[in-house]
C-alpha positions in Angstrom: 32.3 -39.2 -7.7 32.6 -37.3 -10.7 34.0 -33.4 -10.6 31.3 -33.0 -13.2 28.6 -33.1 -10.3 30.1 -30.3 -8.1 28.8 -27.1 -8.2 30.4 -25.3 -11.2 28.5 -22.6 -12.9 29.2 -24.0 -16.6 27.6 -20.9 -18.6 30.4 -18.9 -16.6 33.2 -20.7 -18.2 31.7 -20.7 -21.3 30.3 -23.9 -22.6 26.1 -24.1 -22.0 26.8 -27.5 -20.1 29.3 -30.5 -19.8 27.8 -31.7 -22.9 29.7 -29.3 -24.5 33.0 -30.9 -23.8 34.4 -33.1 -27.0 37.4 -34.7 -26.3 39.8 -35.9 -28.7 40.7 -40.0 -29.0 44.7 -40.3 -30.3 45.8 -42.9 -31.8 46.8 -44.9 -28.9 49.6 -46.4 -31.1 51.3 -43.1 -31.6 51.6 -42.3 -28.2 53.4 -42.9 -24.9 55.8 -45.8 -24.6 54.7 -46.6 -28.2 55.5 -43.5 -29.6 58.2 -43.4 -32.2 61.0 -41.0 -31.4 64.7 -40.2 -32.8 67.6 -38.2 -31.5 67.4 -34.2 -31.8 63.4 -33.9 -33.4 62.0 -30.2 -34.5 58.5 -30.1 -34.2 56.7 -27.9 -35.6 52.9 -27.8 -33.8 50.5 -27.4 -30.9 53.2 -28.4 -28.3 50.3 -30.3 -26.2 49.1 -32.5 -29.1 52.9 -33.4 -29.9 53.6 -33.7 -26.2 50.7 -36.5 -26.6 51.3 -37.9 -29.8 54.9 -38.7 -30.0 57.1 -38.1 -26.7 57.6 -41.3 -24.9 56.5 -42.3 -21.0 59.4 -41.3 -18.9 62.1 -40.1 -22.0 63.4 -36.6 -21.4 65.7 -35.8 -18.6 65.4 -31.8 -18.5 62.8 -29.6 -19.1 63.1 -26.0 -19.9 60.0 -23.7 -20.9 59.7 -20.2 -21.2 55.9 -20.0 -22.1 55.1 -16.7 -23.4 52.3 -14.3 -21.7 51.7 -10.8 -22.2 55.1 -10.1 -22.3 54.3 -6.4 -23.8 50.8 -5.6 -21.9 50.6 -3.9 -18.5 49.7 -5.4 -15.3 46.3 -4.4 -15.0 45.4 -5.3 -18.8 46.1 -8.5 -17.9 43.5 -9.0 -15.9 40.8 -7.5 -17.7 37.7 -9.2 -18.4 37.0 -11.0 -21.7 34.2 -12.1 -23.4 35.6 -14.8 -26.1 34.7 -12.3 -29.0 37.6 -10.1 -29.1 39.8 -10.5 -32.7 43.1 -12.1 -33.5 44.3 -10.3 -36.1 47.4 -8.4 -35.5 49.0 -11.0 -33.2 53.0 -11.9 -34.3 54.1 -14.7 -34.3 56.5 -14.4 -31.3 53.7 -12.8 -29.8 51.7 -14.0 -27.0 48.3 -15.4 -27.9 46.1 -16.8 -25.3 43.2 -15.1 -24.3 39.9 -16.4 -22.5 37.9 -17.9 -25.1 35.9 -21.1 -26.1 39.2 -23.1 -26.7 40.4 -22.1 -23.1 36.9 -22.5 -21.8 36.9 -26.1 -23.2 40.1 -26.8 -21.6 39.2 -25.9 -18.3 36.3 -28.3 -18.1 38.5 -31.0 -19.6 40.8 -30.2 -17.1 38.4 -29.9 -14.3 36.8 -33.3 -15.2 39.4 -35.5 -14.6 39.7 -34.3 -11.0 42.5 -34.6 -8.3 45.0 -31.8 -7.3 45.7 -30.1 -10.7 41.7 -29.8 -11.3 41.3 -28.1 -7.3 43.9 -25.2 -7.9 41.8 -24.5 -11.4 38.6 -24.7 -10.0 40.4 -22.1 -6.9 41.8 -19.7 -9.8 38.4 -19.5 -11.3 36.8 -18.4 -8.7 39.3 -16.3 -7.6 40.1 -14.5 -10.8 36.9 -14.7 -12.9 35.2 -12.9 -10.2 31.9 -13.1 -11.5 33.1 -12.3 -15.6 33.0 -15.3 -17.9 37.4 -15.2 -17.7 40.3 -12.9 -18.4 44.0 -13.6 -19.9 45.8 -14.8 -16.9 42.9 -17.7 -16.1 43.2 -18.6 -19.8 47.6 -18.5 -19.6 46.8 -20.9 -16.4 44.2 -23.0 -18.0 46.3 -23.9 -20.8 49.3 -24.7 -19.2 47.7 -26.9 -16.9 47.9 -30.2 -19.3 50.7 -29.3 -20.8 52.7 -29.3 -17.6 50.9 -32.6 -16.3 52.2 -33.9 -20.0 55.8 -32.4 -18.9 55.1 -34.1 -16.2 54.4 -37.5 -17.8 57.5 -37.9 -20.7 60.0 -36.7 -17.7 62.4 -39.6 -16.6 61.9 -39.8 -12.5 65.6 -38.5 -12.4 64.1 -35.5 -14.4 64.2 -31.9 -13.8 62.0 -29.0 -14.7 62.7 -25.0 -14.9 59.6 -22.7 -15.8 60.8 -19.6 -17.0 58.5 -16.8 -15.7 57.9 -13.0 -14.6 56.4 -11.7 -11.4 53.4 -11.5 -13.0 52.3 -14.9 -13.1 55.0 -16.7 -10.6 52.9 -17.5 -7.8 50.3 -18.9 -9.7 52.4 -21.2 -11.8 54.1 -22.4 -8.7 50.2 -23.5 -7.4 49.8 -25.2 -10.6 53.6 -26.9 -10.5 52.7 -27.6 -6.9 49.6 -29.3 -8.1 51.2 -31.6 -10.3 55.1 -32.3 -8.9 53.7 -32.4 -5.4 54.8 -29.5 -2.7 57.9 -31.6 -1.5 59.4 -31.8 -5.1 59.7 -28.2 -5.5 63.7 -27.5 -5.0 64.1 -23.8 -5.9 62.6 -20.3 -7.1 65.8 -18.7 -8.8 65.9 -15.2 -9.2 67.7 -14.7 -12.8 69.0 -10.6 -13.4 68.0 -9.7 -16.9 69.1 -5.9 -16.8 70.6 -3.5 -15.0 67.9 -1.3 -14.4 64.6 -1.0 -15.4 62.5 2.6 -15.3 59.0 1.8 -13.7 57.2 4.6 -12.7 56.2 5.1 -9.1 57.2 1.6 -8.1 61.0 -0.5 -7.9 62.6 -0.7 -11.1 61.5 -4.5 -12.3 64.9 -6.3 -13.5 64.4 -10.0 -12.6 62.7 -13.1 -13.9 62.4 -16.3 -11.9 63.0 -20.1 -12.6 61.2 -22.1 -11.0 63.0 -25.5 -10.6 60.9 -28.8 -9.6 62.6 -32.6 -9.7 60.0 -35.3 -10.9 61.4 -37.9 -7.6 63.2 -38.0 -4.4 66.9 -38.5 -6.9 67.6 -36.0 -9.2 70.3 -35.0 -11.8 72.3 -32.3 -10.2 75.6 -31.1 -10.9 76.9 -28.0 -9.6 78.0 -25.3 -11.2 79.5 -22.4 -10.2 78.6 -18.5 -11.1 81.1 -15.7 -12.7 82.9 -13.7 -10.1 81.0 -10.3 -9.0 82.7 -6.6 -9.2 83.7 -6.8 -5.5 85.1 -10.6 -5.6 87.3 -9.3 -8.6 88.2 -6.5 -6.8 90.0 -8.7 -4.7 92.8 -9.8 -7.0 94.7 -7.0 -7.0 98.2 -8.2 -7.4 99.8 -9.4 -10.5 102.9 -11.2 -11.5 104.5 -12.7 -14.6 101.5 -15.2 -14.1 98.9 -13.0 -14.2 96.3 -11.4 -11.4 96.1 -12.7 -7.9 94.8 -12.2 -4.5 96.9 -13.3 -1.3 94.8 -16.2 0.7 95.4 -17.1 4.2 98.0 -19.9 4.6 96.7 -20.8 7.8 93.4 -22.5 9.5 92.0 -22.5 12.9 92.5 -24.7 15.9 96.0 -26.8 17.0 97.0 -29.8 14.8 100.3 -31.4 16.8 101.4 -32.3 13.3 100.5 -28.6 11.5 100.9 -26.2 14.8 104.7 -25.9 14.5 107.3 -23.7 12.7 108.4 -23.7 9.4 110.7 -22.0 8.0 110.8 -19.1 10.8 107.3 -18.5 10.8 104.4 -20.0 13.5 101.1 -20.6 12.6 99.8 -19.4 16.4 99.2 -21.0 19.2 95.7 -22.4 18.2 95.8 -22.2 14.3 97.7 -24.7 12.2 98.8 -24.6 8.8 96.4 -25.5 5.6 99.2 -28.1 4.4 101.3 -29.9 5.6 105.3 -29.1 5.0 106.1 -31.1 1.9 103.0 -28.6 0.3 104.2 -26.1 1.8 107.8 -26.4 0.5 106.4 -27.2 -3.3 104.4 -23.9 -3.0 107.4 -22.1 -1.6 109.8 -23.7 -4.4 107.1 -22.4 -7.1 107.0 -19.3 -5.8 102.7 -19.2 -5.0 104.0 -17.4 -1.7 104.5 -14.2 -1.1 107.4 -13.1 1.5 108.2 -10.6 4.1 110.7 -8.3 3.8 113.1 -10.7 5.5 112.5 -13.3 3.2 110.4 -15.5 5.8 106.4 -16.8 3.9 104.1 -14.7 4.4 101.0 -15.9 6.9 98.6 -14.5 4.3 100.8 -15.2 1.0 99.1 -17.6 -0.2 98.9 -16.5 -4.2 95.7 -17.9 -6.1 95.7 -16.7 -9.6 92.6 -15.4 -11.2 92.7 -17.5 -14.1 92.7 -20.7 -12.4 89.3 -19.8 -10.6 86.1 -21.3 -10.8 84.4 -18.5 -9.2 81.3 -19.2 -6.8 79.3 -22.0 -6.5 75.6 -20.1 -8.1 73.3 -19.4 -5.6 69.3 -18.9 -6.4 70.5 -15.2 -7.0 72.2 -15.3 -10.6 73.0 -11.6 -11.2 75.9 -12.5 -13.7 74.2 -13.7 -16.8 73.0 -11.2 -19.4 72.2 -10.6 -23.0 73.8 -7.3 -23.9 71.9 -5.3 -26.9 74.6 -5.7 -28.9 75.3 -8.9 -27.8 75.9 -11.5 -31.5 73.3 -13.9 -30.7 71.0 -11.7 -30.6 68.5 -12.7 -33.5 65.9 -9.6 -32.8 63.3 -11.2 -30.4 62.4 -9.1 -27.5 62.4 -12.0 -25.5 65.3 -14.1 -26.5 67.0 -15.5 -23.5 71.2 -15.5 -23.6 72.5 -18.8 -24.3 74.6 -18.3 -20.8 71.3 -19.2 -18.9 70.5 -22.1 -21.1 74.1 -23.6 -20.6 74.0 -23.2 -16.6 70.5 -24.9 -16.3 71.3 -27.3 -18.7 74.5 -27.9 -16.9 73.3 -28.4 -13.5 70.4 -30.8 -14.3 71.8 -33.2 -17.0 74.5 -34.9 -18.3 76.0 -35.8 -21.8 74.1 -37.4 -23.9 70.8 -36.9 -22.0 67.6 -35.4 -23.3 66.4 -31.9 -23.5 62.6 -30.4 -24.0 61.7 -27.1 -24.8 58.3 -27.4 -25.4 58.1 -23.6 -26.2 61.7 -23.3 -28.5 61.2 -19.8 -29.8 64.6 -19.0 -31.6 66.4 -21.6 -30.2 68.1 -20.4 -27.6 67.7 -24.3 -25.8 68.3 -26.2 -29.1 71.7 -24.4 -29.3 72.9 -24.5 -25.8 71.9 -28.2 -25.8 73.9 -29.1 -29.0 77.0 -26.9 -28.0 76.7 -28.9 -24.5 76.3 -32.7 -26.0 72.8 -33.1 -25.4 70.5 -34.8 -27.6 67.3 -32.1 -27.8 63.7 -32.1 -28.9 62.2 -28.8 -29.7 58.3 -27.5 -30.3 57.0 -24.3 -31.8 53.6 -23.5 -33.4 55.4 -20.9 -35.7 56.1 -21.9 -39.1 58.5 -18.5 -38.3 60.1 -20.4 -35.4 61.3 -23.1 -37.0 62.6 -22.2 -40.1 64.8 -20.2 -38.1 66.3 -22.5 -35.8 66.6 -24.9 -39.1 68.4 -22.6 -40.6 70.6 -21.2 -37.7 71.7 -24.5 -37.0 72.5 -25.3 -40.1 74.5 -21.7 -40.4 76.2 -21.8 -36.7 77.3 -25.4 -36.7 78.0 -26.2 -40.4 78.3 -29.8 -41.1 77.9 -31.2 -37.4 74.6 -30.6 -36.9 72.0 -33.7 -37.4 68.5 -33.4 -36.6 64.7 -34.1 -38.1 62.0 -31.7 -38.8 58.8 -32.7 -38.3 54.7 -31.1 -39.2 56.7 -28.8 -41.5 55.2 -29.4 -45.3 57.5 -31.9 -47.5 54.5 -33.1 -50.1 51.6 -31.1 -51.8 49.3 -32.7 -49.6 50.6 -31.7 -46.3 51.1 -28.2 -47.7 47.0 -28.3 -48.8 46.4 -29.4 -45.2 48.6 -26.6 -43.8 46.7 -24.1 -46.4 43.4 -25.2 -44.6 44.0 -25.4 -41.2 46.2 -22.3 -40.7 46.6 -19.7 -43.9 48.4 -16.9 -42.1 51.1 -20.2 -41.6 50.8 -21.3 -44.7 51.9 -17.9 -45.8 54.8 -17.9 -43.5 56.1 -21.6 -44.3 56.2 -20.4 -48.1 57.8 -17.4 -47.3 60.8 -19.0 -45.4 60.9 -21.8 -48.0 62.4 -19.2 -50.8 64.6 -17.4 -48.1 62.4 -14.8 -47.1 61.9 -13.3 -44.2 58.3 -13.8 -43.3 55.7 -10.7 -42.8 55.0 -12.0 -39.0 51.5 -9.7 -38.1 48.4 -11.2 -39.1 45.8 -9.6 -40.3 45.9 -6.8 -43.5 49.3 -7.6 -45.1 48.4 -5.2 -48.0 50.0 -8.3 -50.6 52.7 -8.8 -48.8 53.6 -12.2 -47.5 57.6 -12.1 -47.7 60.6 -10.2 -48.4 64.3 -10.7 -50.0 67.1 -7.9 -50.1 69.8 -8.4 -52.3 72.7 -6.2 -53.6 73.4 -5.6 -57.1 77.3 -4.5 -56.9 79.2 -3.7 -53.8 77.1 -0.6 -52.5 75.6 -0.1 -49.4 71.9 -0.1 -51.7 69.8 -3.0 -51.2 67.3 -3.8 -54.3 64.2 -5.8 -52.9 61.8 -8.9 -53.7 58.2 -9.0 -52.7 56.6 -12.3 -52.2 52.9 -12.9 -52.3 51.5 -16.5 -51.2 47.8 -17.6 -52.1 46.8 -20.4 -50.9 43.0 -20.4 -52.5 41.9 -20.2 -55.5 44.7 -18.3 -57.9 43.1 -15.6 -60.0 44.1 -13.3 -62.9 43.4 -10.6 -60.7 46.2 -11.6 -58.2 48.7 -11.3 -60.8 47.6 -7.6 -61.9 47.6 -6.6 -58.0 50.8 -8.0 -57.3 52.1 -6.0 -59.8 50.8 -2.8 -58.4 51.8 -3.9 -55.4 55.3 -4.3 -56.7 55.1 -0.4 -58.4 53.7 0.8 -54.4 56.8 -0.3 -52.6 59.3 0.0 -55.8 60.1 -3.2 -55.7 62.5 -4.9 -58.6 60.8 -8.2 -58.4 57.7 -10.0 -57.5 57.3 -13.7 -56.9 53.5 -15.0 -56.2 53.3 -18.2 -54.9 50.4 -20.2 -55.5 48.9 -24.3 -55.2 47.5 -23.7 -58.2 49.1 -23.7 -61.2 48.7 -19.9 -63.4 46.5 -20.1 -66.4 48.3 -18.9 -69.8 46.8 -15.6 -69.6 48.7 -15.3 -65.8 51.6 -16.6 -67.3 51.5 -13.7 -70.2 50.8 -11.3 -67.8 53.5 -11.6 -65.8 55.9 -11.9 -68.7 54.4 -8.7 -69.8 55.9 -6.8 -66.3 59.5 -7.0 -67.9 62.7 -7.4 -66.8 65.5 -6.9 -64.4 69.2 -6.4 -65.8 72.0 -7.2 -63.3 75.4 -8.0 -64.3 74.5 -11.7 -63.4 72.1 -11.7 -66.4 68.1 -11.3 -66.8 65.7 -11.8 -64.7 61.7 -11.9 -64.9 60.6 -9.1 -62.7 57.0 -10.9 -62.6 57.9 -14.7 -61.8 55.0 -17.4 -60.7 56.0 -20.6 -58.5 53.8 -23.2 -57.6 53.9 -25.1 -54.2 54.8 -28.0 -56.2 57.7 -26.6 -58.0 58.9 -25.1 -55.1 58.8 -28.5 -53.4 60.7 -29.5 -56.1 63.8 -27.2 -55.9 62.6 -24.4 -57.6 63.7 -21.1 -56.6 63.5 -17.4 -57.2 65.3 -16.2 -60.1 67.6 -12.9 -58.9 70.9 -11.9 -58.4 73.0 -13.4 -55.9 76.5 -11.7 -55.2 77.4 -12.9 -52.2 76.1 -16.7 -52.1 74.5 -15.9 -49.3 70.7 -15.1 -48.0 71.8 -11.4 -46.3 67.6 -11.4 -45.6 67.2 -13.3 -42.3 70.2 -12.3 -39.8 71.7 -15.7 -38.5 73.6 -16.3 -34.6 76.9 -16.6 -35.2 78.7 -19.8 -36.3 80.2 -22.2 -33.3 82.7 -24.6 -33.5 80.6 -28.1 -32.8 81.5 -29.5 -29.0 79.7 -32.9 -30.3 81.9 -35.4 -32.4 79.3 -38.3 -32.9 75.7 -38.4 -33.0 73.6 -40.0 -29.9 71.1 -42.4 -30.3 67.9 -42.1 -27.9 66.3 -45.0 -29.1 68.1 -46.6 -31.4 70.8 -48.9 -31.1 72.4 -48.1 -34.2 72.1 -45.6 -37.4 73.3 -43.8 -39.7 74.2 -40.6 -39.0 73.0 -37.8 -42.2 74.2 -34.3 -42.7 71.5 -32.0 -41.9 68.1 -31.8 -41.4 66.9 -35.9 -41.4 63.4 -36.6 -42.5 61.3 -39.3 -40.5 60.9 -42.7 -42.3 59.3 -42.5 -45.7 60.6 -38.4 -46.3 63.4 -37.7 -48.2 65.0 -34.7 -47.5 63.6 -31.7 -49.6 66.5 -30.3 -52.1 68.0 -26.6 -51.1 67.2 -23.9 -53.4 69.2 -23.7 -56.6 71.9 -20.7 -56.2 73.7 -19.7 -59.7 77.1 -19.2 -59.7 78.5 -15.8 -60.1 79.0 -16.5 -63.7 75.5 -18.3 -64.9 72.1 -16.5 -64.7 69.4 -18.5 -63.0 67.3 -20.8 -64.3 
């Protein structure tokens, strides 16, 4: 029997009956086992239609996900009521996004409609959390992760491992929903991660952990333990030190008799039910290398046993991992509220895969997973609906691993006509992807951008004053008038030059326009302040013309550079190929050419 018959007031989730629903048909030959797929992919797009598209049945052996929710909002404004009419403007692109509206409304029916366990904890949630209103935030977080994780679910090998990366807030309700698809028995742990030492919340316990929730897909998993740093007090305890370093004194003797160990060596007993921990041709090698300490007499001491700091492993990590943490000063710190430290990617990745396995983060962010993945000899596969996102893992991983790096981008622009597409689907993206294509930093709130889509700094000489670009993207129809605003624009935030990007290309009068807004002198030569670049040149190579004294982009600030842990590339599906330098372009795309940088001695062109 169909779902679809049950009792399930439609109106309150938002559509006026099931006829509403309209489901999308994919190309069947672009997805699952038929999917094309190379080793370490960048995917920029809706992680649930990539998911579909182009991950293979059964491919990836770890999952991480950190899905963002509300990360800045309060408790109780999470569950406030919504009606599907409130605004998006103003949302970053870091930010989080999903609200209760007619897309989430749609998904839920979907979702309920093809029944079984997944479909009984949603219908459950409604009614629980609704309460009567047409939906709020958290219903809309947990209606949208629902086929995403059954698509997690799907591409994960059966020796394949999952960790959800959560608060408090929405834990036990995620754990449902995993329960839902994994099955109860598969769930293995709910790890407690430490994030900071304290945390001021008024009138209630200071709130300073997150929690992992770890599920394996089957009964045999991919673990490998790993063990945690030493805490204050276990440190505490080497508090000797010798020519070798810091040490603590272990016991050199065990419990119960042993007619071989229960004797007397070299004038010491063990005790009439303890024996030693080796037996004497150990001993004397420990003796000879002096790991013992000694009495005053010169006879071993019982509890002499000297184990050096430096050849620890510390503890085996426990589901409490208080010793990971991302200091505010820390260098990989890229400037994202909710950037994870690369410690915590390493251990997971670590403990649930091996070299040369593969590694999702469906929600990749600033990389944090891509990075820890490549230092660790992982191939990786990352997804991001920012255009911001992914320029900046492209180019951090270009910057932090120099020429060891090799990797595809893919559902970024590389011809005028998936730049159009982009345009039309998504302008505030459209802005952003041009942006980060000259080197800017991207304005990242939507909404009023008061002409301002981008911005370069750049130095001049060797002060500490930095002289600043502007960059204004249309992706419409280009009009005279943009011109003239961009130049007041340019005179409002006393900025030396303005670039206006544009897929059409300027009219003469635009052209003469801009010529007429002068120059800027640097000791590098002229530049126009006024300059106009199509898409198309820009696609071409084209970049901004401006001082450059340094050779390098000081705009977007960059992790810093790591010596590569990866001396070959691994193929995931391939049996052979040809390893490029780089960003690699799926079949039939040709890597787009870097922007021109002048020498020190040459003005640009």
């Amino acid at each position: 029997m169909s779902i679809l018959l049950w009792d399930l007031d439609w109106p309150l989730v938002g559509l006026a009956s099931p006829s509403g629903l309209h489901y999308r048909v994919p190309d069947t030959a672009s997805i699952g086992a038929n999917a094309y797929m190379a080793d370490n992919i960048l995917y920029y797009g809706d992680n649930l239609d990539v998911l579909r598209r182009f991950i293979k049945d059964e491919s990836v052996d770890l999952v991480y996900l950190d899905p963002p929710f509300n990360s800045n909002q309060t408790y109780n404004v999470l569950f406030a009521a919504k009606d599907g009419t409130e605004a998006a403007a103003q949302i970053e692109a870091f930010e989080d996004t999903w609200h209760w509206d007619a897309a989430a409304a749609r998904t839920f029916a979907e979702t309920v409609e093809r029944a079984g366990p997944v479909a009984d904890v949603l219908l459950a949630f409604h009614k629980f959390l609704a309460a009567g209103d047409k939906g709020n935030d958290m219903l809309a977080y947990l209606t949208m992760m629902a086929p995403r994780l059954v698509e997690l679910h799907r591409v994960l090998k059966p020796t394949g491992s999952l960790y959800l990366h959560c608060d408090p807030t929405a834990s036990h309700y995620l754990k449902l929903l995993l329960d839902a698809v994994f099955g109860v028995e598969r769930f293995q742990n709910e790890i407690v991660w430490k994030r900071t030492s304290a945390h001021n919340d008024p009138k209630r316990f200071g709130r300073i952990g997150d929690r992992l929730l770890f599920y394996a897909k089957g009964k045999t998993k991919t673990f490998n333990p790993v063990m945690g740093e030493l805490s204050p007090q276990q440190l505490a305890r080497y508090k000797y030190e010798d020519e070798h370093g810091r040490f603590k004194a272990e016991q050199l003797t065990a419990p119960h008799y042993s007619p071989t160990r229960t004797i007397e060596w070299r004038g010491v007993h063990p005790g009439g039910n303890r024996q030693w921990r080796f037996g004497t041709d150990e001993l004397e090698r420990l003796y000879a290398e002096g790991r013992i300490l000694l009495q005053r007499d010169g006879r071993p001491r019982k509890d002499g046993l000297k184990e050096y700091l430096h050849e620890s492993e510390g503890a085996p990590a426990q589901d409490i991992w208080p010793d990971i943490v991302l200091g505010p000063t820390a260098g990989e710190r890229l400037g994202y509220q909710t950037q994870k430290p690369r410690a915590l990617l390493e251990r997971i990745i670590s403990a649930s895969s091996n070299q040369g396995d593969v590694v999702l983060d469906p929600f990749c962010g600033c990389g944090t997973t891509v990075f820890a993945a490549k230092q660790l000899k992982r191939r990786w596969i990352g997804i991001d609906i920012t255009i911001h996102a992914v320029a900046l893992i492209e180019k951090s991983l270009r910057e932090t691993f120099t020429n060891s790096v090799v990797f595809e981008t893919r559902g970024v622009p590389t011809t005028m006509e998936e730049a159009v597409a982009l345009a039309e689907r998504d302008k505030f993206q459209f802005q952003l992807w041009a942006a980060y294509r000259l080197g800017a930093r991207g304005e990242e709130k939507k909404g009023a951008d008061r002409g301002i889509d981008g911005r370069i700094l750049f130095r001049v000489d060797d002060s500490a004053d930095f002289r600043e670009i502007i960059i204004s993207v249309k992706g419409g129809t280009l009009k005279a008038t943009d011109v003239r605003d961009l130049r007041g624009v340019m005179e409002r935030e006393k900025a030396d030059i303005g670039v206006l990007v544009s897929l059409d290309t300027p009219s003469r009068q635009m052209r003469a326009e801009a010529a007429s807004a002068g120059i800027f002198k640097s000791p590098w030569g002229s530049h126009p302040r006024l300059q106009l670049v199509t898409v198309e040149e820009m696609l071409a190579g084209q970049g901004i013309d401006y001082p450059r004294t340094t050779g390098a982009n000081v705009t977007l600030k960059t992790a810093p550079r790591l010596a590569s842990k990866e001396s070959e590339k691994l193929h995931l599906f391939e049996d052979s190929s040809e390893p490029d330098v780089g960003s690699k372009r799926p079949p039939g795309q040709e890597q787009l050419p870097r922007i021109r940088r002048p020498s020190r001695n040459k003005r640009a062109r």
